[in-house]
Backbone and ligand atoms as CSV (ligand in chain L), in Angstrom:
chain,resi,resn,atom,element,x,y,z
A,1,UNK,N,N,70.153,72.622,27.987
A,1,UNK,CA,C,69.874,73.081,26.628
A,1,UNK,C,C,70.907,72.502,25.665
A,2,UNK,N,N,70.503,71.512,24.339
A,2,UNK,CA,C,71.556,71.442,23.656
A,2,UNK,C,C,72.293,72.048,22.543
A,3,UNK,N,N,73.221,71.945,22.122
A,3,UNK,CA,C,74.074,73.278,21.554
A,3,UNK,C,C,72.962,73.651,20.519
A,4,UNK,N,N,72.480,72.638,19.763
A,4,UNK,CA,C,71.202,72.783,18.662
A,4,UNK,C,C,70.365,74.279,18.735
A,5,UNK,N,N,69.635,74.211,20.358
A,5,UNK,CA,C,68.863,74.714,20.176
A,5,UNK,C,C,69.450,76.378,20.670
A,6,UNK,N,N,70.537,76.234,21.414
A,6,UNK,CA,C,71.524,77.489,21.327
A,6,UNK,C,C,71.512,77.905,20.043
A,7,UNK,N,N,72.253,77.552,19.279
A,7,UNK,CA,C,72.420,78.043,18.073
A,7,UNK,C,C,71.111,78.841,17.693
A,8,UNK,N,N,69.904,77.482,17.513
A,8,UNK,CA,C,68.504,78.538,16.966
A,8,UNK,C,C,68.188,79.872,17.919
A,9,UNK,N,N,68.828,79.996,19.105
A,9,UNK,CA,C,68.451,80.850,19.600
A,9,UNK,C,C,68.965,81.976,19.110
A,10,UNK,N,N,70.277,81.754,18.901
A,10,UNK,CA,C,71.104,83.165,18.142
A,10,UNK,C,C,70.918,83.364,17.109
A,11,UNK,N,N,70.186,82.434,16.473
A,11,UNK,CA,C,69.726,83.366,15.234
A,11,UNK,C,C,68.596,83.849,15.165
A,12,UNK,N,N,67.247,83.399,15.680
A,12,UNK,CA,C,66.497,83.835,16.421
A,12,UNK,C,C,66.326,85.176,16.615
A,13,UNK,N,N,67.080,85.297,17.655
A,13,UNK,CA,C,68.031,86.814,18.305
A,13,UNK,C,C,68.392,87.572,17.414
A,14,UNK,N,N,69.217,87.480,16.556
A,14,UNK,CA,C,70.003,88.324,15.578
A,14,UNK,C,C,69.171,88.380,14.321
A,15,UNK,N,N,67.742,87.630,14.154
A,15,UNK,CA,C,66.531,87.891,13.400
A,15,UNK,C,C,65.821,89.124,13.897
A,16,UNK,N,N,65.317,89.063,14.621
A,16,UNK,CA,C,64.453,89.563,15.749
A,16,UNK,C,C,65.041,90.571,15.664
A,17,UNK,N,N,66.465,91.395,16.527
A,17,UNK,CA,C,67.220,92.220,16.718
A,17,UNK,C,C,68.108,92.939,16.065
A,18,UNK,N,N,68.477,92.856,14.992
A,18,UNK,CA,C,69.975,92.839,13.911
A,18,UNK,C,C,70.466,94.058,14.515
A,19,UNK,N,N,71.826,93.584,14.627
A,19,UNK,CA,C,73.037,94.368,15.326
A,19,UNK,C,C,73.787,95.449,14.078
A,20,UNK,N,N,74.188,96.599,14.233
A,20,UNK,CA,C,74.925,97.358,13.393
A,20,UNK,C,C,73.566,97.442,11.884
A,21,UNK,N,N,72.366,97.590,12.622
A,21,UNK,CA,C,71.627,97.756,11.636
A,21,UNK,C,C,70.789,99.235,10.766
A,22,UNK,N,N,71.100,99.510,9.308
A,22,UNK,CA,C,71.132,100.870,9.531
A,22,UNK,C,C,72.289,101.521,8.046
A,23,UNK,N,N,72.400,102.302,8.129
A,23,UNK,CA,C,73.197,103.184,7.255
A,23,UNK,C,C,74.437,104.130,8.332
A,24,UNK,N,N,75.610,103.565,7.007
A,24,UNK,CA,C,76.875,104.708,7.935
A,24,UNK,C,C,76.703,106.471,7.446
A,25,UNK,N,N,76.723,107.527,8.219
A,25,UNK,CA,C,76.716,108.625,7.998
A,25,UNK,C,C,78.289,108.818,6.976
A,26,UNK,N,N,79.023,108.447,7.261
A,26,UNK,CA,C,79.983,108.221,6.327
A,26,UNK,C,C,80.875,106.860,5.733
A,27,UNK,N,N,80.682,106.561,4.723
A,27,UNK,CA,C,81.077,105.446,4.622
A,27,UNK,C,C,82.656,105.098,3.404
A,28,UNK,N,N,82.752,104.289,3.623
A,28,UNK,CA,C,84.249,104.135,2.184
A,28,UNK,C,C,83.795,103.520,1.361
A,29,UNK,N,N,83.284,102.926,1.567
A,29,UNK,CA,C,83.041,101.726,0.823
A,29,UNK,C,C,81.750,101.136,0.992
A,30,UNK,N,N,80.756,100.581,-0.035
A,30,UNK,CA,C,79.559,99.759,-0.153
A,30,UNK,C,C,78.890,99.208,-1.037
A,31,UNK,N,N,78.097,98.449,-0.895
A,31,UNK,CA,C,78.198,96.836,-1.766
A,31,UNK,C,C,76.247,96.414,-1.713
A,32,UNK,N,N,75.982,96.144,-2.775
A,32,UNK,CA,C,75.068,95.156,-2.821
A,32,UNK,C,C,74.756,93.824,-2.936
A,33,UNK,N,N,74.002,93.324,-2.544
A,33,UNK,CA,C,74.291,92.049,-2.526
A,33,UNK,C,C,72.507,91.378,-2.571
A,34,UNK,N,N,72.310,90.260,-3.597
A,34,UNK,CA,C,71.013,89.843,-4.290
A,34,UNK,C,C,71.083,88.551,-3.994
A,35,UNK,N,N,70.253,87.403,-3.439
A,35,UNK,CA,C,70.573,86.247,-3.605
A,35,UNK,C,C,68.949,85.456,-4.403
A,36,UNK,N,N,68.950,85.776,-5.338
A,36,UNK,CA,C,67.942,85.521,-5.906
A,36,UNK,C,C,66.903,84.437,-5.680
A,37,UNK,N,N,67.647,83.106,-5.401
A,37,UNK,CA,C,66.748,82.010,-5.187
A,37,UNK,C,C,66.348,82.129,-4.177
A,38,UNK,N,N,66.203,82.949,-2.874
A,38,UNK,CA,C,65.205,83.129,-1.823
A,38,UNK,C,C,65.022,84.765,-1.778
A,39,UNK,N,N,65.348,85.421,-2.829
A,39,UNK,CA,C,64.724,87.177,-2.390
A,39,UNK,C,C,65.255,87.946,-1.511
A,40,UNK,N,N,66.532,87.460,-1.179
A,40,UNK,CA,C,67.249,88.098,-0.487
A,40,UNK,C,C,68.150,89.338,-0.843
A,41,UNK,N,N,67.796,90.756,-0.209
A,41,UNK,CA,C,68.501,91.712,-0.453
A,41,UNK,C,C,68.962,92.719,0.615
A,42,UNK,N,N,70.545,92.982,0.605
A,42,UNK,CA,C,71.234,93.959,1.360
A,42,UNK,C,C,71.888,94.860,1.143
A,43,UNK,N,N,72.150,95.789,1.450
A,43,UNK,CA,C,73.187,96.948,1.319
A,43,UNK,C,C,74.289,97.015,2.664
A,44,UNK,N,N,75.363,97.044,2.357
A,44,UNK,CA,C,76.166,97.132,3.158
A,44,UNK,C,C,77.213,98.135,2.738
A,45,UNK,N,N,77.854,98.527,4.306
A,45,UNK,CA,C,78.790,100.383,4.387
A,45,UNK,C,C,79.333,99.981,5.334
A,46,UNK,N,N,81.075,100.303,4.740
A,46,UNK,CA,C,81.654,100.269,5.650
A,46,UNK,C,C,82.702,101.488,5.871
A,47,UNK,N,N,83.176,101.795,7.169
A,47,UNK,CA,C,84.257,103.051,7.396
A,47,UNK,C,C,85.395,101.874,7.416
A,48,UNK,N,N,86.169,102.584,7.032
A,48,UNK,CA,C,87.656,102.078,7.350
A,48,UNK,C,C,88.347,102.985,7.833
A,49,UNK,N,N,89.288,102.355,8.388
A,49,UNK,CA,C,90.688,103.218,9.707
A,49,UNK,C,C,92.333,102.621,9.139
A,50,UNK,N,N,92.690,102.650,8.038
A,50,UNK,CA,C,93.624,102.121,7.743
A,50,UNK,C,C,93.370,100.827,6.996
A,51,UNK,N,N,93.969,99.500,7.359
A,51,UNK,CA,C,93.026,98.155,6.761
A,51,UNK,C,C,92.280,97.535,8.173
A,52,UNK,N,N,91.700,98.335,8.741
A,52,UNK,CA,C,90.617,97.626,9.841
A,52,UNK,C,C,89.569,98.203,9.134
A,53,UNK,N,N,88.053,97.242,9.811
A,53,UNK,CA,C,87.090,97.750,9.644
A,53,UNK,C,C,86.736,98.367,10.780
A,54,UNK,N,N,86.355,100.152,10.742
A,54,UNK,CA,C,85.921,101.048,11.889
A,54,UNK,C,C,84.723,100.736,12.091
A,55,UNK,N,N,83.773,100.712,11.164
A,55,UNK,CA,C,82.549,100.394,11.824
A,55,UNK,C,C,81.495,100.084,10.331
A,56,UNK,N,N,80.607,99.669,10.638
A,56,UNK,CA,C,79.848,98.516,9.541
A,56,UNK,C,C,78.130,98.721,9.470
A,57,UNK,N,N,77.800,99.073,8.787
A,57,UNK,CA,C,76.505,98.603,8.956
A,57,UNK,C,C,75.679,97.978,7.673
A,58,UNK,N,N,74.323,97.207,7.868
A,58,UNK,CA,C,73.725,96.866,6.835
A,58,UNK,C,C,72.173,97.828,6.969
A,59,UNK,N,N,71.223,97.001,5.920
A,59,UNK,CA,C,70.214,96.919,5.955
A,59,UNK,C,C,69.741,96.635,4.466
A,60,UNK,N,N,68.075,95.801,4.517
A,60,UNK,CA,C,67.618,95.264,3.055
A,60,UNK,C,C,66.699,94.383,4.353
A,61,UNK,N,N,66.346,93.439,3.057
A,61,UNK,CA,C,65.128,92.487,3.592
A,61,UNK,C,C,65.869,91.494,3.044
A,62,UNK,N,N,64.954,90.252,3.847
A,62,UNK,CA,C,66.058,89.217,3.601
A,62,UNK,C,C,65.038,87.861,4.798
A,63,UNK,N,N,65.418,86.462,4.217
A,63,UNK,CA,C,64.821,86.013,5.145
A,63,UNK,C,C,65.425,85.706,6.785
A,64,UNK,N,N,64.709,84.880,7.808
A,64,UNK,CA,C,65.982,84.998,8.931
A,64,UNK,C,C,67.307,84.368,8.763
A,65,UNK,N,N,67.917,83.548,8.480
A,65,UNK,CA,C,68.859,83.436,8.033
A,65,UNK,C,C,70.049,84.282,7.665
A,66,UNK,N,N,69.719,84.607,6.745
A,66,UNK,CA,C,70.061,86.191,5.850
A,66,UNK,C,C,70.569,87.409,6.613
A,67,UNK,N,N,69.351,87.734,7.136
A,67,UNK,CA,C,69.428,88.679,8.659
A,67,UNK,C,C,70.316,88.281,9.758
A,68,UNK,N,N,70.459,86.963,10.366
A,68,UNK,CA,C,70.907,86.765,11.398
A,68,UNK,C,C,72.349,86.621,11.227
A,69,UNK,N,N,72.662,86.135,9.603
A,69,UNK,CA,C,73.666,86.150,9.344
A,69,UNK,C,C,74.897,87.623,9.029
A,70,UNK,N,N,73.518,88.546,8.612
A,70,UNK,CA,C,74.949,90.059,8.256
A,70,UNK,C,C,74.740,90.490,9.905
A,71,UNK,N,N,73.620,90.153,10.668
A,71,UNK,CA,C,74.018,90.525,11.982
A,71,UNK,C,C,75.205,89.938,12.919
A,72,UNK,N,N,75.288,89.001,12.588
A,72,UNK,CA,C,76.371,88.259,13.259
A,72,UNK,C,C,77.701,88.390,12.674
A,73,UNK,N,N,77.683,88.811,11.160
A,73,UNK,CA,C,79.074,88.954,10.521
A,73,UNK,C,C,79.966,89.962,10.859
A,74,UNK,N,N,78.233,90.864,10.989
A,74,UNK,CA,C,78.975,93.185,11.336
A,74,UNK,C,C,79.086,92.939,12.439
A,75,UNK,N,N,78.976,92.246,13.628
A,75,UNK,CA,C,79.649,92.324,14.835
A,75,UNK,C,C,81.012,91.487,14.757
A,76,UNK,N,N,81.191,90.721,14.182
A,76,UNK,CA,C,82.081,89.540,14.141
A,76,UNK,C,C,83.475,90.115,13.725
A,77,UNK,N,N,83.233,91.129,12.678
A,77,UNK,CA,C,84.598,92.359,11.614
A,77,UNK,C,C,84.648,93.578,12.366
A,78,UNK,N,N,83.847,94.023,12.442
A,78,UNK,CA,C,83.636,95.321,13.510
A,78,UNK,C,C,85.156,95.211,13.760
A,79,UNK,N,N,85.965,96.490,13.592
A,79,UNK,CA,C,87.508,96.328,14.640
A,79,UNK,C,C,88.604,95.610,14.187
A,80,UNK,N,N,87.612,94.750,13.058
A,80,UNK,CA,C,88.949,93.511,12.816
A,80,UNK,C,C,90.062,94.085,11.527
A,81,UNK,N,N,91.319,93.861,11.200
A,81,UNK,CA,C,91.967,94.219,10.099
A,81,UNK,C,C,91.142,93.014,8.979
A,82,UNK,N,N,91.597,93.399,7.895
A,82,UNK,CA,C,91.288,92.691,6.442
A,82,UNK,C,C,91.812,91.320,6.283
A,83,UNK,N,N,92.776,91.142,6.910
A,83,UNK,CA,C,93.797,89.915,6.466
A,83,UNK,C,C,92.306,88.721,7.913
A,84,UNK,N,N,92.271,89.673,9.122
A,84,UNK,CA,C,91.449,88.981,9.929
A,84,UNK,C,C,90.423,88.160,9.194
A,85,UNK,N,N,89.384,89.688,8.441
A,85,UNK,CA,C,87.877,89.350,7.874
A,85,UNK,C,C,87.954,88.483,7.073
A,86,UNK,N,N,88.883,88.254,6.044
A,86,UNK,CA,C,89.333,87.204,5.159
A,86,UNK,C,C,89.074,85.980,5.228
A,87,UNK,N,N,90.443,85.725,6.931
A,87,UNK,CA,C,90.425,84.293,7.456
A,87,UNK,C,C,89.076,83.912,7.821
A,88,UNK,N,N,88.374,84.782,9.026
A,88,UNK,CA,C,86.960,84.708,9.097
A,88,UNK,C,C,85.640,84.236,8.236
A,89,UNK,N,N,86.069,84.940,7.062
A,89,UNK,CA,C,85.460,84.227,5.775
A,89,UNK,C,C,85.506,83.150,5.076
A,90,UNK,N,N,86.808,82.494,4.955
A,90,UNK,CA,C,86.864,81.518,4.733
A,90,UNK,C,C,86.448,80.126,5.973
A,91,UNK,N,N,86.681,80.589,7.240
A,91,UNK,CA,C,86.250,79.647,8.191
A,91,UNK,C,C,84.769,79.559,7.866
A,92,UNK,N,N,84.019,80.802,7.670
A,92,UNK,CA,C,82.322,80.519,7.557
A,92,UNK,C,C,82.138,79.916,6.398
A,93,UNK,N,N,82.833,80.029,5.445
A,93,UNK,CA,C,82.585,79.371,4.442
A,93,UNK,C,C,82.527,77.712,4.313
A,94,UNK,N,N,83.893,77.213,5.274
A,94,UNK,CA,C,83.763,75.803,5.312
A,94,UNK,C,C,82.847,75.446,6.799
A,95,UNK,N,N,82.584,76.264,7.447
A,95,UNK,CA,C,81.628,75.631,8.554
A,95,UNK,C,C,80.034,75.483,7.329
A,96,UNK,N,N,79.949,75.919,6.482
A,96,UNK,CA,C,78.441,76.291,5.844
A,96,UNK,C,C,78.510,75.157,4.841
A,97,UNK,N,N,79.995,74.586,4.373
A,97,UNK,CA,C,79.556,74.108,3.063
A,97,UNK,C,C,80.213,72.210,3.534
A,98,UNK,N,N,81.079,72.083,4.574
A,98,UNK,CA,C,81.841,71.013,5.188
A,98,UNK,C,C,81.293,70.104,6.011
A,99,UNK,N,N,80.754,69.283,5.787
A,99,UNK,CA,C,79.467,68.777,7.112
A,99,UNK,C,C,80.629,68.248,8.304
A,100,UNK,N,N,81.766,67.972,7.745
A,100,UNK,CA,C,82.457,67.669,8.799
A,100,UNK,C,C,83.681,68.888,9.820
A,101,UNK,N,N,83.372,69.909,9.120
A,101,UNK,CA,C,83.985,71.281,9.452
A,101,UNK,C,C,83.815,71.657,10.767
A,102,UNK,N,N,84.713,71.859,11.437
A,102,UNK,CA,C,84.981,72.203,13.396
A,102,UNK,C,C,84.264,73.743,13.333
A,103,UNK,N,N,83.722,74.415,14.216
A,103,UNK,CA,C,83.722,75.360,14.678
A,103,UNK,C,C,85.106,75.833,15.224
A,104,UNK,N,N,85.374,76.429,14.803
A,104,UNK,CA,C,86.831,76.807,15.392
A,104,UNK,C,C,86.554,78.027,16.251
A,105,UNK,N,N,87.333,77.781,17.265
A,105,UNK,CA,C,86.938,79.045,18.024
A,105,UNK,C,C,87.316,81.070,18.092
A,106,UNK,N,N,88.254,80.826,17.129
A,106,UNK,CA,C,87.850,82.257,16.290
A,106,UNK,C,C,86.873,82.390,15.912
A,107,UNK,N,N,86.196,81.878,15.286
A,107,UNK,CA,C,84.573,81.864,14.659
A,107,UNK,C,C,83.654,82.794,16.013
A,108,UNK,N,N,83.562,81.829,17.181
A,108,UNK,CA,C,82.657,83.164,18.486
A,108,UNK,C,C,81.028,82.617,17.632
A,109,UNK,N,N,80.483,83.162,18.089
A,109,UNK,CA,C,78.815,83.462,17.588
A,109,UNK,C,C,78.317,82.479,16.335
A,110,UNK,N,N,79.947,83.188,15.588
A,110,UNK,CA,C,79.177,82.973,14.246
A,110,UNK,C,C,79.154,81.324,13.966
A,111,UNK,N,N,79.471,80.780,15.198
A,111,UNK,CA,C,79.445,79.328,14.695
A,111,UNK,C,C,77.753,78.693,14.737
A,112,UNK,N,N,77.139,79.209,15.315
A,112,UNK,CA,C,75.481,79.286,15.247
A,112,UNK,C,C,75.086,78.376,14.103
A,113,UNK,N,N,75.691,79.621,12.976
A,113,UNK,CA,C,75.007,79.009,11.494
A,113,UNK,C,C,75.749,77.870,10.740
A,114,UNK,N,N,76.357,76.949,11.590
A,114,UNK,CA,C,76.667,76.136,11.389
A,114,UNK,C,C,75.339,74.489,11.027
A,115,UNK,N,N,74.273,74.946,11.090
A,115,UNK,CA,C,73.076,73.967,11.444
A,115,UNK,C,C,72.600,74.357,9.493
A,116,UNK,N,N,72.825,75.394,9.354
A,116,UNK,CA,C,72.698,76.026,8.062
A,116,UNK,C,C,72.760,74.644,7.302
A,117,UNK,N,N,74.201,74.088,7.217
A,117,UNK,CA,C,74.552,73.051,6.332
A,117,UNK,C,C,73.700,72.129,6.269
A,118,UNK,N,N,72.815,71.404,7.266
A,118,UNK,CA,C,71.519,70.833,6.538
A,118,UNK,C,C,70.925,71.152,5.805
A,119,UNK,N,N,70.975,72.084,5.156
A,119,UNK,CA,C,69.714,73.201,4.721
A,119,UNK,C,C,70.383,73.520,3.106
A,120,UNK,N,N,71.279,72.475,2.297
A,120,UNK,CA,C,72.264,73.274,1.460
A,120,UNK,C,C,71.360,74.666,0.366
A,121,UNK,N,N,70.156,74.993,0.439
A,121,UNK,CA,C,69.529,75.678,-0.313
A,121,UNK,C,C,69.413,77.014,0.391
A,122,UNK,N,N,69.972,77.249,1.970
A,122,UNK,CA,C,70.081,77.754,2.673
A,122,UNK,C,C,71.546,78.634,2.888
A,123,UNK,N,N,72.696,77.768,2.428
A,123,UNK,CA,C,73.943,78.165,2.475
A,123,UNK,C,C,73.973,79.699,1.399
A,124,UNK,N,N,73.187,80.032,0.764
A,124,UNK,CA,C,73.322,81.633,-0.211
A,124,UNK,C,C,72.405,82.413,0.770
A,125,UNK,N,N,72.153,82.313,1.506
A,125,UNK,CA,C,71.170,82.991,2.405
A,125,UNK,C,C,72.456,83.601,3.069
A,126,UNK,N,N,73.065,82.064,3.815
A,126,UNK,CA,C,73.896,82.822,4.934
A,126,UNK,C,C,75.473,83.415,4.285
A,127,UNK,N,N,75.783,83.111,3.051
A,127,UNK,CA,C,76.812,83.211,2.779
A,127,UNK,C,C,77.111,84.870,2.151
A,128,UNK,N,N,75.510,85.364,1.732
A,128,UNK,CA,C,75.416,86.420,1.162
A,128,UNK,C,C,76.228,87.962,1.784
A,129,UNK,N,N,76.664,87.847,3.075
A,129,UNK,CA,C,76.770,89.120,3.505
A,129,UNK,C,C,77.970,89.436,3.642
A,130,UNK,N,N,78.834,88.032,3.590
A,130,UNK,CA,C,80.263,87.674,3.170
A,130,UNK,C,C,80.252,88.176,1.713
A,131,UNK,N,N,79.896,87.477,0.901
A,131,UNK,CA,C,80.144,87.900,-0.363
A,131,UNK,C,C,80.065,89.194,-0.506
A,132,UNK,N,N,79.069,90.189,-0.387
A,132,UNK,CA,C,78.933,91.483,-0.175
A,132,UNK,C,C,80.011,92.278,0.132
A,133,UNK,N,N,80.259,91.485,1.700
A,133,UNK,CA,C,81.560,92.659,2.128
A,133,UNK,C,C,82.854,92.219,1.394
A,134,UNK,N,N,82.812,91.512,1.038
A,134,UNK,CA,C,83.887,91.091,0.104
A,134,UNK,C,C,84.197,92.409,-1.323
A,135,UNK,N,N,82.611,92.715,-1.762
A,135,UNK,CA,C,82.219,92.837,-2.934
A,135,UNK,C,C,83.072,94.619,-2.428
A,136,UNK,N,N,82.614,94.979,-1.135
A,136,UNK,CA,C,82.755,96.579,-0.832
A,136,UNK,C,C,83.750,96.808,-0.273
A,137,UNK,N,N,84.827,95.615,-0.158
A,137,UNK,CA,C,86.054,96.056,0.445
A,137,UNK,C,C,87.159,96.167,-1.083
A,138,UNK,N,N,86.699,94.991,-1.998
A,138,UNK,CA,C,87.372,94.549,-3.241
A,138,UNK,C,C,87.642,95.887,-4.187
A,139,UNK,N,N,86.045,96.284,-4.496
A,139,UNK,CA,C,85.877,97.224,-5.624
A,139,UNK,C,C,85.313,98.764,-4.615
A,140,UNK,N,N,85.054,98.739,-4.262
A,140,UNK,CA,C,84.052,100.542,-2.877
A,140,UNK,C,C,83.310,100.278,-3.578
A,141,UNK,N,N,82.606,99.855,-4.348
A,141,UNK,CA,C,81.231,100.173,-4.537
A,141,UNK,C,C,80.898,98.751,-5.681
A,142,UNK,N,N,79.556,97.971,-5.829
A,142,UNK,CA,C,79.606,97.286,-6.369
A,142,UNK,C,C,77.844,96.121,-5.793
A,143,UNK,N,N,78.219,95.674,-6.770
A,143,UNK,CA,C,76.595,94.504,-6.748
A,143,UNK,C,C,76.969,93.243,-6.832
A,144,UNK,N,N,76.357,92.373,-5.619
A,144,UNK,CA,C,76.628,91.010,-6.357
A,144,UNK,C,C,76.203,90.160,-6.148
A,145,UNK,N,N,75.749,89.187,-6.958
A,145,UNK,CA,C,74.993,88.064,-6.769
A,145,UNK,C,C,75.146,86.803,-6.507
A,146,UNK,N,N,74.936,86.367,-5.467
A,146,UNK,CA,C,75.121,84.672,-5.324
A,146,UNK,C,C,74.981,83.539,-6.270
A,147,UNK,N,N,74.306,84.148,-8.081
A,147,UNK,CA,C,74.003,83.019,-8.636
A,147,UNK,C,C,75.367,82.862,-9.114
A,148,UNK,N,N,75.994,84.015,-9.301
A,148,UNK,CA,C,77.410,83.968,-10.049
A,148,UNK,C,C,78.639,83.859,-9.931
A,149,UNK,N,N,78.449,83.496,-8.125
A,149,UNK,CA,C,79.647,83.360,-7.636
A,149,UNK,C,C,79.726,81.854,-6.921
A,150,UNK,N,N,78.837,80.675,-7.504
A,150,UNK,CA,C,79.246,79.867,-7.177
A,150,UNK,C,C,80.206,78.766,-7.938
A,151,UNK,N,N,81.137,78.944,-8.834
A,151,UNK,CA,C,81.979,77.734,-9.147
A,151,UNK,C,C,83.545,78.346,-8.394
A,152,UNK,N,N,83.105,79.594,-7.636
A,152,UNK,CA,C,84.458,80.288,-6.895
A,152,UNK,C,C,83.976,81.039,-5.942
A,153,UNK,N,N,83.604,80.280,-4.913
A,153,UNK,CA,C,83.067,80.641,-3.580
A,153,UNK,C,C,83.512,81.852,-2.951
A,154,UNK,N,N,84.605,81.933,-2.914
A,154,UNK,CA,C,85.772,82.993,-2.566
A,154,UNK,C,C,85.467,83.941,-3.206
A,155,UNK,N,N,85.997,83.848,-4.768
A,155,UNK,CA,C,86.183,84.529,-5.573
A,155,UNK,C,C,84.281,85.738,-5.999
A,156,UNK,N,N,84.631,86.447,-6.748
A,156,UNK,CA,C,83.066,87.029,-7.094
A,156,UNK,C,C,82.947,87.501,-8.360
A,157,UNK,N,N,81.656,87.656,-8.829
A,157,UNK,CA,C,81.138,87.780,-9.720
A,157,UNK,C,C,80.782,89.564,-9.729
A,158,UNK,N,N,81.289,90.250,-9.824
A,158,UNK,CA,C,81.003,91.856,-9.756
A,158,UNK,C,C,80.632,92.325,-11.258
A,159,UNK,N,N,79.215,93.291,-10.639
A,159,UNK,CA,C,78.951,94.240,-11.658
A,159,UNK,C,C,79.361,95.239,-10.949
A,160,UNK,N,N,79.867,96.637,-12.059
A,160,UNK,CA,C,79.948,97.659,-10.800
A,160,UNK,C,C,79.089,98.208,-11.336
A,161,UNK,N,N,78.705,98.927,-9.957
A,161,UNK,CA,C,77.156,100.139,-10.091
A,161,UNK,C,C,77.417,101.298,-11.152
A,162,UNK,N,N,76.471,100.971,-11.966
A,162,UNK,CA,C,76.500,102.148,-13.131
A,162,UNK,C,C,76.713,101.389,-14.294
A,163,UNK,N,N,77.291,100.153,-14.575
A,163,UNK,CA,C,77.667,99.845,-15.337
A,163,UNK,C,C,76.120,99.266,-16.150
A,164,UNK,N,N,76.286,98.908,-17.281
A,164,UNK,CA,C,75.166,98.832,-18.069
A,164,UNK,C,C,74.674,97.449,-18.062
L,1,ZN,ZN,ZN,67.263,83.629,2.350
């Protein structure tokens, strides 16, 4: 089997299946997240235990991509401290946007969506659930959209909820 079609399998999988999928009975923090040019929408909750993430969940509609991607992210942070999810984030970020970018092997799973990068109309699909948890660790509560956070990948574009 070549790594190619591995990869499609895990996302596939994490389409099909989504891991940590669902609403937290208690949560700290949570985030929306819109990616307009494909209709993509999530909600994400997270517990915290200090600066780790205790436990994570999503849910929304979204295409596979999208899906396979907050499935693979909420297992990926699950446990991890902040300074971790960060680095993590920025590695997915240059595996998605770097055609010449390593899988590094902290990455685990999430190097899958590395095939993404053919697809550059595809990269707000997968990048969305990052931005999100970004959005619900940054502000606890908050919305945000992929159209507005691209001249600062990292960085985000926040409305907060309620605001007008
Ligand atoms: Zn999408």
């Amino acid at each position: 089997m070549e790594l190619k079609d591995l990869y499609r399998d895990v996302i596939l999988d994490h389409n099909r299946r989504p891991r940590n999928f669902g609403r937290l009975e208690q949560a700290d923090a949570r985030a929306e997240g819109h990616n307009p040019l494909c209709g993509d929408r999530l909600t994400l909750e997270v517990r915290l235990a200090g600066d780790r993430i205790e436990d994570i969940r999503f849910e929304g509609k979204g295409c596979a991509i999208s899906t396979a991607s907050a499935s693979l992210m909420s297992e990926a942070v699950k446990g991890q401290d902040l300074a971790t999810v960060r680095r993590l984030f920025e590695r997915v970020h240059a595996l998605l946007t770097e055609q010449d970018a390593p899988a590094a092997p902290e990455l685990g799973k999430l190097a899958a969506l590395s095939g993404v990068r053919e697809f550059p109309a595809r990269v707000k699909c997968a990048s969305l659930c990052w931005h999100t948890l970004t959005a619900a660790l940054e502000q606890g509560a908050g919305t945000v959209t992929t159209e507005l956070a691209d001249e600062a990948p990292l960085g985000l574009a926040l409305k907060q909820a309620g605001e007008p």
